[in-house]
C-alpha positions in Angstrom: 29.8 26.2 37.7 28.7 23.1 35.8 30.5 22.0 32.8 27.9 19.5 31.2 29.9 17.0 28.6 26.9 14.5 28.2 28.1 11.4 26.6 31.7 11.0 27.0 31.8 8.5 23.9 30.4 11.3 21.8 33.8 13.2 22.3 37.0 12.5 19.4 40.5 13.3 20.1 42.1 15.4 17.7 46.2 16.0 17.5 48.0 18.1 15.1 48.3 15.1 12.3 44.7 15.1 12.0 41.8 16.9 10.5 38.0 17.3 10.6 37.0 16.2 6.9 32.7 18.0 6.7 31.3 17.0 3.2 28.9 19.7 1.9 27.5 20.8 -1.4 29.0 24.0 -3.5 25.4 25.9 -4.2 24.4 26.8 -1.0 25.6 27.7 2.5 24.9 25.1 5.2 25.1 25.9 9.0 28.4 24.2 10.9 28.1 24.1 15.1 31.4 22.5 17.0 31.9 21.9 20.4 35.8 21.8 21.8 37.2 21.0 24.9 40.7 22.2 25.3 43.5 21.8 26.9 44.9 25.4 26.4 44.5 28.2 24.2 44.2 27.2 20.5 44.0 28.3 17.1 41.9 26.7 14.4 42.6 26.6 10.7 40.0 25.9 8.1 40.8 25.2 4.3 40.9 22.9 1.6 44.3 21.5 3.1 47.4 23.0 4.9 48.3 25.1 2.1 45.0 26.5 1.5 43.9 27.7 4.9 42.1 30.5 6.1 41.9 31.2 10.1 39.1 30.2 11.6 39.2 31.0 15.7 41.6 30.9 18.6 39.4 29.5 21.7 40.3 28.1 24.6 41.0 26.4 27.6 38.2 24.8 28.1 34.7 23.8 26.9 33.6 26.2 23.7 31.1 26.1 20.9 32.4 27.9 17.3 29.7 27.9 14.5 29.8 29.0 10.9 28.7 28.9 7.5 30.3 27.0 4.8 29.5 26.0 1.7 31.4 22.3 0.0 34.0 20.4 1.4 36.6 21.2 3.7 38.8 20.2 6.5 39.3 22.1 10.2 42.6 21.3 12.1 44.1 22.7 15.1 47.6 24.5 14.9 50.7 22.7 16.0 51.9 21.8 19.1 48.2 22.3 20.6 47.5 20.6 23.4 45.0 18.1 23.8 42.2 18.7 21.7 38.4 17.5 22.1 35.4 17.9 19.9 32.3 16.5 19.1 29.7 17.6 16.3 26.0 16.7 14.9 27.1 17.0 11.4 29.8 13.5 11.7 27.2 11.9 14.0 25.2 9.1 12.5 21.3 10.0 11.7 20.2 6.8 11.9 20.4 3.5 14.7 21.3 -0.3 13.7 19.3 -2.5 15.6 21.7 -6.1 15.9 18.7 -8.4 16.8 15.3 -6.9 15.6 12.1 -9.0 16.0 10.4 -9.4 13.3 6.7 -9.7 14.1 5.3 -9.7 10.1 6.4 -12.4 7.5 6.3 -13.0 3.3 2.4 -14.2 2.8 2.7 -16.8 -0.6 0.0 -16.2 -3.0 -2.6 -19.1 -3.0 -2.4 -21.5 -6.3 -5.3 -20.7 -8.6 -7.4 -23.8 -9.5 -6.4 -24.7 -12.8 -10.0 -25.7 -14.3 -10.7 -21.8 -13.4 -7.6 -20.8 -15.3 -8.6 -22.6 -18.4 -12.3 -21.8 -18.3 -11.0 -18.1 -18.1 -8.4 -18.6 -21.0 -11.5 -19.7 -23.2 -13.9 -17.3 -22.1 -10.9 -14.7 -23.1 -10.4 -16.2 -26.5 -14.3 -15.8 -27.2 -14.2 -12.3 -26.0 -11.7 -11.9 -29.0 -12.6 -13.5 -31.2 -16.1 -11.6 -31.0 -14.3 -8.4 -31.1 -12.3 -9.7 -34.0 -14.9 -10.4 -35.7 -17.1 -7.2 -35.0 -14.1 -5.4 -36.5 -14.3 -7.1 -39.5 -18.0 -6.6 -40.1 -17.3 -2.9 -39.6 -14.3 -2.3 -42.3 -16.8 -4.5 -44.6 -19.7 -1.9 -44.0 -17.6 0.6 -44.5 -16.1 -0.4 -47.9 -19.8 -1.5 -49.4 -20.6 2.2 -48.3 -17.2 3.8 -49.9 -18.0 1.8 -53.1 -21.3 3.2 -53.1 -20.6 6.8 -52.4 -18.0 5.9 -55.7 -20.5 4.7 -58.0 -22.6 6.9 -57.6 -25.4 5.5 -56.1 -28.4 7.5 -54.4 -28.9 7.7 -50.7 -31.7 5.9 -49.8 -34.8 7.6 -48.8 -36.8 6.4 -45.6 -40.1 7.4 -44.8 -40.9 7.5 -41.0 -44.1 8.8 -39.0 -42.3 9.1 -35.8 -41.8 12.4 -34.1 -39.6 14.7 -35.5 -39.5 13.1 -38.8 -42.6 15.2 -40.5 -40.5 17.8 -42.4 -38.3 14.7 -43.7 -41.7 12.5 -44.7 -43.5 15.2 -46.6 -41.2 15.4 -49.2 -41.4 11.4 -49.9 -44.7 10.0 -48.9 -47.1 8.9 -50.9 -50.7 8.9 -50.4 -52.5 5.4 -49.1 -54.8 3.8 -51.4 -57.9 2.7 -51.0 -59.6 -0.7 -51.9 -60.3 -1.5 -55.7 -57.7 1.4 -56.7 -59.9 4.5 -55.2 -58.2 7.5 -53.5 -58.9 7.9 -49.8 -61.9 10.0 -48.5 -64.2 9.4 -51.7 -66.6 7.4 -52.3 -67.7 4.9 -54.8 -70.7 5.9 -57.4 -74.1 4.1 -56.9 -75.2 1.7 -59.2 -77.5 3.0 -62.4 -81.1 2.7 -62.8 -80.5 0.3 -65.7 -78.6 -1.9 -63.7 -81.2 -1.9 -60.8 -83.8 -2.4 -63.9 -81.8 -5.2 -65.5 -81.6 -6.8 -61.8 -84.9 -6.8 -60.8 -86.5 -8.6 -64.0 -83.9 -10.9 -63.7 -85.1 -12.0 -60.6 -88.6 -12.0 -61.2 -87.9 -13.9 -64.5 -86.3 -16.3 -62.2 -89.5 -16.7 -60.1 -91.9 -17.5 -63.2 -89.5 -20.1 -64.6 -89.5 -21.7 -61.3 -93.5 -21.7 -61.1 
């Protein structure tokens, strides 16, 4: 038979003065596993402290495994006058591994200084980005309060006129029909001279002739 104790370093000693302190949470349950190796037969208590103990096992001699469930803190000793006592458990192992002399292969990369004539050309173009804005805002409370103060003294919407798509049923109500030259309506036309007139024209011009001659 072969009695496999791995790492001898991973084994404690434990006498009758001492106990097996396991930290834990009250809400739930968690799994317990430890090994012994004893010297003879022995009887394990396990409790909030000597006078609150419940027994837990009586093992030995020799290499054994007792788990459990347990939920919070508590504390498993041996009874007195056991003989010598050996255990060894995941749960008081350390998860973890210190390494004394890494190498460090990465280091701290300082920012580059900015060039200040960017910094301050960037500081102005940021104070005429506000000062834009600032000034958009206030030409949009000064519409608005020339529109509240006409809405308050009564004044009539304006009417607009527009031929573009869309807009017909809006235009009919408000257009006004184009003019024509001289005053006449468009689509008519002007009335012919009289005979009179043509008359009146023609001896005038012939009249012109004979006083010439």
């Amino acid at each position: 038979m072969v009695v496999k104790l791995n790492s001898l370093s991973r084994w404690l000693s434990l006498d009758s003065t001492k106990a097996i302190l396991f930290s834990g949470t009250a809400d739930a349950e968690r799994c317990v596993r430890i090994q012994f190796n004893l010297e003879a037969v022995t009887t394990f208590y396990i409790g909030k402290d000597e006078a609150d103990a419940d027994l837990l096992c009586t093992i030995g001699p020799g290499q054994e495994t007792v788990e459990f469930y347990a939920r919070g803190d508590f504390y498993v000793f041996a009874e007195k006058d056991a003989g010598m006592v050996k255990y060894q458990s995941a749960d008081l192992e350390p998860t973890f591994s210190e390494v004394v002399d890494p190498v460090i292969f990465t280091k701290i990369a300082n920012r580059r200084h900015r060039n200040p004539e960017l910094e301050e050309m960037m500081f102005r173009m940021n104070q005429n980005l506000e000062r834009r804005l600032a000034a958009q805002a206030h030409e949009f409370e000064a519409a608005l309060e020339r529109r509240r103060m006409e809405e308050e003294n009564g004044r009539p919407a304006e009417t607009v006129i527009s031929n573009a798509p869309g807009a017909a049923s809006s235009a009919a109500s408000g257009e006004v029909p184009a003019q024509g030259a001289g005053g006449e309506k468009s689509g008519e036309t002007a009335p012919g001279p009289d005979a009179g007139e043509q008359s009146s024209g023609s001896t005038g011009g012939q009249a012109g002739v004979n006083a010439a001659s």
